[in-house]
N, C-alpha and C positions, 0 to 999 in steps of 0.2 A: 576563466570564461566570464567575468565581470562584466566582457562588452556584452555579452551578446543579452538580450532583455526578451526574446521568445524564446518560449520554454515548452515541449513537447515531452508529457509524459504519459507512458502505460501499461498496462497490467498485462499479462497473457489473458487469453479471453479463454471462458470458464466452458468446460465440456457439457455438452447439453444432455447427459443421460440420467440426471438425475437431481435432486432438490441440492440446494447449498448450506452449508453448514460452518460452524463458526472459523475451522480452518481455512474454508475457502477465503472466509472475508477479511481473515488478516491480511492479506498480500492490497486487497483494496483499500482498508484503513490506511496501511503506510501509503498507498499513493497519493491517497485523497489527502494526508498530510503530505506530504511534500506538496501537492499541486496548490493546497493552501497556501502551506508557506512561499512559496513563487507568489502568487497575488499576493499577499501580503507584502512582498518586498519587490513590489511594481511591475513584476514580469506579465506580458500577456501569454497567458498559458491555456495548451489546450491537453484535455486529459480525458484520456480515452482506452471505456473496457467492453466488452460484450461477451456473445455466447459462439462456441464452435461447437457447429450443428452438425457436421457429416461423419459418417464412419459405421463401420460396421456394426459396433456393440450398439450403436443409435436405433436404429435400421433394424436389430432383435428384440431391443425394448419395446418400439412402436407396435412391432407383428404383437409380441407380449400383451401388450394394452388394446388390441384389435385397432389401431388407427394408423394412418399413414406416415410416414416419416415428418413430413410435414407438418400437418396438426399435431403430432407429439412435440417438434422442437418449437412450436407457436406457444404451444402451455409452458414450455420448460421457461422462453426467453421471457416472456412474463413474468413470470414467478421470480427469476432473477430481480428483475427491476426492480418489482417489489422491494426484495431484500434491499437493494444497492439505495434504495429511496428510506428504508427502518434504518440503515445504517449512515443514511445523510454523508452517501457520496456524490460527489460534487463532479462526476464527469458531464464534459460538454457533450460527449456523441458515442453511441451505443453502438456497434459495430455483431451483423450476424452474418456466420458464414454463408446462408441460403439467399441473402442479399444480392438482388440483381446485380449492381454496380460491383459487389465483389466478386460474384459470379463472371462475371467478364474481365475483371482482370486477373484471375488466376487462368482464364482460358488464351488472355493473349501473351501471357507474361510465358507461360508453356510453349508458343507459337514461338516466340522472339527468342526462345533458348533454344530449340528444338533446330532452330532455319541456323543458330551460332555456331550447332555441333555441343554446346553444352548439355544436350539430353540425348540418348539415344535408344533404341530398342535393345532389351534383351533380355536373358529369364533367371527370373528372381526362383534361388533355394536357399529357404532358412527357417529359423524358430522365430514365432509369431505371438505373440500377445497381443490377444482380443480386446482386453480391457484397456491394455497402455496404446493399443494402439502402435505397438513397436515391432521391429525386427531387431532378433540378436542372433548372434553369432556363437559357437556350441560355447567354446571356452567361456562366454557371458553367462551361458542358462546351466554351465553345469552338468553331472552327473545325471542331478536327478530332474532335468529339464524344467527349471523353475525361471521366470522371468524374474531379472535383478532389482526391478525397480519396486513391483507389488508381490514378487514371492509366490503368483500362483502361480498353473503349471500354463508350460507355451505347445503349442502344435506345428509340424512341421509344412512349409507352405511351398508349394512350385507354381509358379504361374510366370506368361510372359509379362514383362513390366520393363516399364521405360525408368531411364538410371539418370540422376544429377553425375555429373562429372566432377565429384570433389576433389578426387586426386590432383585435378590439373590446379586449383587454387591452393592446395597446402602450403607448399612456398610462400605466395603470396597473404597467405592467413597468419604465419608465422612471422613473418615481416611487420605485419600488421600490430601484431600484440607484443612487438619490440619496441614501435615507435611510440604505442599510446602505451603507457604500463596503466593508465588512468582508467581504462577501458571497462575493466573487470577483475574484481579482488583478487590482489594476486593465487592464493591460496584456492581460491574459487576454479582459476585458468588453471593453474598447473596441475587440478585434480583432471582437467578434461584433457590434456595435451598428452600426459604420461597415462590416461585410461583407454582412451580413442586415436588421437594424432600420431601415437610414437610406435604403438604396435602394430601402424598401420592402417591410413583409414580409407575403406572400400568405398566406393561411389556407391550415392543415395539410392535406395529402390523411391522411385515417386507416383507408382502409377499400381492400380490394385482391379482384376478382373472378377476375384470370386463373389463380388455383390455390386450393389448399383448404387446405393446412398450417395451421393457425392459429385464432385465437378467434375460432368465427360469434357474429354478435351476433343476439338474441334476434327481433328487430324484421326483418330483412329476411337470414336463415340463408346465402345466396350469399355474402355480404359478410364477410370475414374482419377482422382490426383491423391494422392496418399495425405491421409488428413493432415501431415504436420506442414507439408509446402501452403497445404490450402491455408490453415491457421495463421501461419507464420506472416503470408501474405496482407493477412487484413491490418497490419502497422501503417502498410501504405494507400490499400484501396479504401482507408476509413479518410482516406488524404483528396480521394480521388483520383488515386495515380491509373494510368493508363485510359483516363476519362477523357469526355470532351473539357470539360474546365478542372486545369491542378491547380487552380490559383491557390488553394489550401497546401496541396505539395511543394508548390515553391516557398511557403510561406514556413510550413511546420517543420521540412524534413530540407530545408536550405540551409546553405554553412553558414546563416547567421543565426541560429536557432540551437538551443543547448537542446540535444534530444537525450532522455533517462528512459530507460525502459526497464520494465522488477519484472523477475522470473525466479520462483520456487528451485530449490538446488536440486528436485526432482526431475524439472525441464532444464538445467543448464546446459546440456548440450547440443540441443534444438538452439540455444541463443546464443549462444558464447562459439559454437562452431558452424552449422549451418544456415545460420541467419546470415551473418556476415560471407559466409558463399555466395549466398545466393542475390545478394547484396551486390557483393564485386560481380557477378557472374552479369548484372544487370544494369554498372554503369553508374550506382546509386551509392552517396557517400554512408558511412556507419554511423551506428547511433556513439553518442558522446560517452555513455556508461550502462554496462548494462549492470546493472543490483541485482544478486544474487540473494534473495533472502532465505532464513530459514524455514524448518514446516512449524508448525505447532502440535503438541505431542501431550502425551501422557504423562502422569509422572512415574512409570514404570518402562518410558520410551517410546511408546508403541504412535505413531502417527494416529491423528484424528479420520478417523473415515465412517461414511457411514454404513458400508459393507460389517464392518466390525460392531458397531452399533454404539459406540463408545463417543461420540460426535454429535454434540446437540441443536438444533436450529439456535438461531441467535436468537428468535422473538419472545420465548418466553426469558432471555436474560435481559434482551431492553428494557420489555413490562416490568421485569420486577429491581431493576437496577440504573435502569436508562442508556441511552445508547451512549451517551458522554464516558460514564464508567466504562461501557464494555470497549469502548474505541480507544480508551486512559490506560486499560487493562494491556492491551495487543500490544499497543507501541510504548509501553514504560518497563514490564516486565519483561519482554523479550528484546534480547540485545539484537538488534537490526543486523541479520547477517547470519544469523546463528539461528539453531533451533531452539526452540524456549518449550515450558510448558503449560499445561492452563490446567490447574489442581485447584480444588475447594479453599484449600487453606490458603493459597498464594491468593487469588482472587480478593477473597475476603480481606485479609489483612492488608494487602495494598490500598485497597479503595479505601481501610479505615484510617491508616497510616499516612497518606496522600491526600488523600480529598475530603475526608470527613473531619482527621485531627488537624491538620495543616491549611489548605486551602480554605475549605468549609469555614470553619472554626479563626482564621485571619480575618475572613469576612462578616462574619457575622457580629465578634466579638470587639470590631473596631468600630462599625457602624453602628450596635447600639451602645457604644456610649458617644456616639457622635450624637445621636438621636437624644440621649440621657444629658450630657452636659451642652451641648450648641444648640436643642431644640428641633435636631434635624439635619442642620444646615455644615457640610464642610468646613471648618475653621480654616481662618489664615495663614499665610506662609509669610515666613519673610524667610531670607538670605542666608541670614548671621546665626547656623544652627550652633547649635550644640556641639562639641569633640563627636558623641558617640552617635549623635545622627548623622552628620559628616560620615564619620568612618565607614558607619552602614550604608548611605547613600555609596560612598566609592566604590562599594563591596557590590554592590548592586547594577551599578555602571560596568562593573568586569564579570559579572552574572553575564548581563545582554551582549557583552562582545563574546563570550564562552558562545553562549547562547547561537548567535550569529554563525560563529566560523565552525560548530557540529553540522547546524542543520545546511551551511553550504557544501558542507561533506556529507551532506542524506546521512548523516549518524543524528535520527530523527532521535534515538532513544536516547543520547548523551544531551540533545539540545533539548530538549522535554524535562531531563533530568535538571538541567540548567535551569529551567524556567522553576520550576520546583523547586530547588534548591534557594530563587529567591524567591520565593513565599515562607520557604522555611527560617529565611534571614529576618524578613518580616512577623512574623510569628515569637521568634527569639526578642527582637527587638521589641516585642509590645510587653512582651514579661519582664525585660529589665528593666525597660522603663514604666513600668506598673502604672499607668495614666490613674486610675482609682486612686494608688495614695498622691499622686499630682495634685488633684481633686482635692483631698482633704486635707493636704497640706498649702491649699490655695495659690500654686505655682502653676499661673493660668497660662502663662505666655509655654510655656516645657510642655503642659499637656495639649495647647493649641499647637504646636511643633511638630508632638511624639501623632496625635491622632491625624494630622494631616498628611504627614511622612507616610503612616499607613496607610492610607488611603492611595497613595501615589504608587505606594510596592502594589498593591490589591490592581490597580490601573496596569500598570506595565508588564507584573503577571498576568495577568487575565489577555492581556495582548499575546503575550509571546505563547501562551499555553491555547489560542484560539483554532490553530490550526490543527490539534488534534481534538480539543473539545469544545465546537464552534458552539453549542446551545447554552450550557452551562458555565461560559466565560460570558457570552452577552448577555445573562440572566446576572451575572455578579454586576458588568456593566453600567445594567440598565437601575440595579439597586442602588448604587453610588449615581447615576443620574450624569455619566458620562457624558457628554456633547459627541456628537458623531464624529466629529475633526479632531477628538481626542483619545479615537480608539482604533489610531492607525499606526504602523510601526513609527515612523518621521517623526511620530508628536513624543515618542518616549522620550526626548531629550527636553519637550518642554513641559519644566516643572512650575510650578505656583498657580495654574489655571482654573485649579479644580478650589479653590475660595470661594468661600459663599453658596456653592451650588448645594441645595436643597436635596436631600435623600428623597428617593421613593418607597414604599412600603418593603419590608422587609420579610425573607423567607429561607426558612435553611437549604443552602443546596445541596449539601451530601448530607443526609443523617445517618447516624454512624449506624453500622449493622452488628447484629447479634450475631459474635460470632458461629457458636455452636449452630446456632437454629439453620445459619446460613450456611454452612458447611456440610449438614445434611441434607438441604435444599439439592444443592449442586452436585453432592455424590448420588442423588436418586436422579436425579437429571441426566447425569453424564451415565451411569448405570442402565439407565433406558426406563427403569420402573415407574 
């Protein structure tokens, strides 16, 4: 998909009954990197998350708090931003379920399927989770009627409710996930197809009588829209679809447009099955991939939540680590796809291992003796290197095409790695060539080589590692006194430029942490104490 240069990516938008916590924001760091990395590599991209405000459990919480549904999810979507703004995500457009313009297109998108035959009246019996918001089926909840997905218990529900017609797309769904196998990790699909599709999959309940919270639909006003259509929805009404002007939907969601879209393997079947229904059911092409990623967990397994209490707000680890580290943390340590964990000691010794010994420590240690022997000033390049800078420069050149073809496979954690990997060639390289005895063995032209060389690894990592830690790459940057036309991906291939240019004052960026001290930090943190 090389041609296509618009790039539509997004997150599931976050349930509004309660504050957000470090789990939640993983799923947005990986986006916010990948939608970097698109800008970085000339895409216009738009990326887009928000909050899903309707639903029952919403609607208890607010009576709970004595305020209206409304001013409950007004405090919630704020407070989000908040966060999404500490964690320096870079979405263009914040999408809320209680949102007029979405509000009308999950009312007429209901009308256009209802008048198809794709919806119809009839009465919903089943096991219902309040909190997930789901219906299951007994074989799903078990003996002991537990919901699959969070393990509390479900209550049985009867009520009239209007139905998606999924059955009649199966065929066509499975045809679908033949011709793209690109669509969705294999491993990912074939958990939904053999859990859901092959033993049978009932048409959707979409419409909910026993409360009011939510979009009444036009045609029969008691009937609300079951929050996952209504959620699901907001990919496209954030588009404008079903508006007076889609010029955004022809733009974002047209087949010249790579669309990504990251869903939690806790929501994969809302994305990877009924998204794509109701998709076909409405005439509209599929998104390009959906990313399935993992949760983030305990190191005893146990999913982050904050019911459990085990699940700390991000802001006291910015304050005391910076947002850079904890956004370096999410997408280095956990393998993209997979569940990972977030423990005191991995924590710690990544950021000291990675950014404090490695990156920190390349930049710091190169610049002052840039500072020490040139005055300041960047030393000269010429051409005609050395074998062993040669070899490292080639090694370096197969770093950024590594580098390149992970993160155009959203294996943001392999291409991260890559980028890392050459800081670490950079790193190796200044030790063997030991610039100090250069210095004192007055082999001016080898140390004006070795410290330039590094200067240009320090450059070209700092590029490629910007899209997960945009503050603290332009802080290294801005040290070395980069030109702005030289801290763009295109310019990595031109080398010699950075001659002559004068350093700016210099500052550590990761100082290494204590481990111990830090590791009790974080277990009273994650403890709740």
């Amino acid at each position: 998909m090389d041609h296509k240069k618009t790039f539509y990516v997004t997150t599931p938008i976050y349930y509004a009954s309660g504050n957000i916590h470090i789990g939640h924001t993983y799923c947005n760091v990986c986006a916010d990197t990948i939608a970097r990395y698109k800008r970085m590599m000339g895409y216009d991209v738009r990326f887009m998350t928000g909050s899903d405000e309707h639903g029952e459990k919403i609607q208890k919480k607010a009576l709970d708090a004595g305020l209206s549904p409304k001013e409950y999810v007004d405090r919630i979507a704020a407070s989000f931003q908040e966060v999404w703004k500490a964690m320096n995500i870079s979405y263009d457009y914040y999408v809320r379920t209680t949102d007029d313009s979405h509000v009308a297109c999950v009312q007429k998108v209901f009308t256009e399927l209802l008048k198809k035959g794709d919806i119809y009246l009839g009465k919903y019996e089943g096991w219902y989770c309040t909190p997930c918001e789901s219906f299951f089926t007994d074989s799903q909840v078990g003996e002991e009627h537990l919901c699959p997905d969070c393990h509390r218990p479900v209550h049985w529900e009867s009520e009239d409710s209007y139905f998606l017609n999924v059955k009649k797309f199966v065929p066509d769904l499975m045809e679908f996930y033949d011709k793209h196998p690109s669509f969705c990790r294999k491993d990912k699909l074939n958990e939904m197809i053999n859990t859901f599709i092959k033993p049978g999959l009932d048409d959707l309940c979409i419409t909910r009588t026993s409360f009011d919270w939510g979009v009444p639909i036009a045609e029969n006003p008691k009937h609300i829209v079951y929050v996952w259509i209504d959620a699901l929805l907001n990919y496209v009404s954030a588009l404008g679809y079903e508006t007076a002007d889609e010029s955004l939907m022809r733009k974002y969601w047209g087949e010249e447009t790579e669309i990504v879209q990251l869903a939690g393997r806790d929501i994969n079947r809302f994305h990877t099955i009924y998204w794509p229904i109701l998709l076909m059911a409405l005439g509209l092409r599929q998104p390009d991939r959906i990313l399935v990623h993992g949760l983030l967990l305990t190191k005893s397994g146990v999913k982050l939540s904050k019911s459990l209490g085990n699940a700390p707000s991000p802001y006291p680890l910015i304050e005391r680590y910076g947002v850079d580290s904890l956004r370096y943390y999410m997408v280095r340590e956990m393998q993209f796809g997979e569940d990972g964990a977030f423990t005191p000691m991995q924590f710690v010794d990544r950021l000291n291992a990675d950014l404090a010994n490695n990156y920190g420590n390349l930049v710091n240690r190169t610049l002052s003796m840039v500072n020490r022997y040139f005055e300041g000033r960047i030393p000269s390049y010429r051409k005609d290197v050395s074998e062993r800078t040669r070899v490292m420069m080639e090694r370096a050149k197969e770093l950024v095409d590594e580098y390149v073809s992970r993160m155009n496979e959203f294996d943001i954690t392999g291409g991260t790695g890559s980028a890392m990997e050459l800081l670490g060639l950079g790193s190796k390289y200044f030790d063997d060539m030991a610039p100090w005895n250069l210095s004192k063995e007055g082999k001016t032209e080898l140390l004006e080589e070795t410290l330039y060389s590094a200067c240009e690894l320090i450059r070209i990592g700092s590029i490629l590692l910007s899209p997960v830690m945009p503050e603290k790459t332009k802080e290294a940057l801005d040290q070395e006194n980069v030109p702005e036309e030289l801290r763009t991906f295109e310019s990595i291939a031109e080398t010699g430029r950075l001659a002559g240019i004068s350093l700016r004052p210099l500052a550590p960026l990761f100082p290494r942490l204590k481990k111990e001290e830090e590791i009790q930090y974080l277990t009273k943190l994650i403890d709740g104490e």
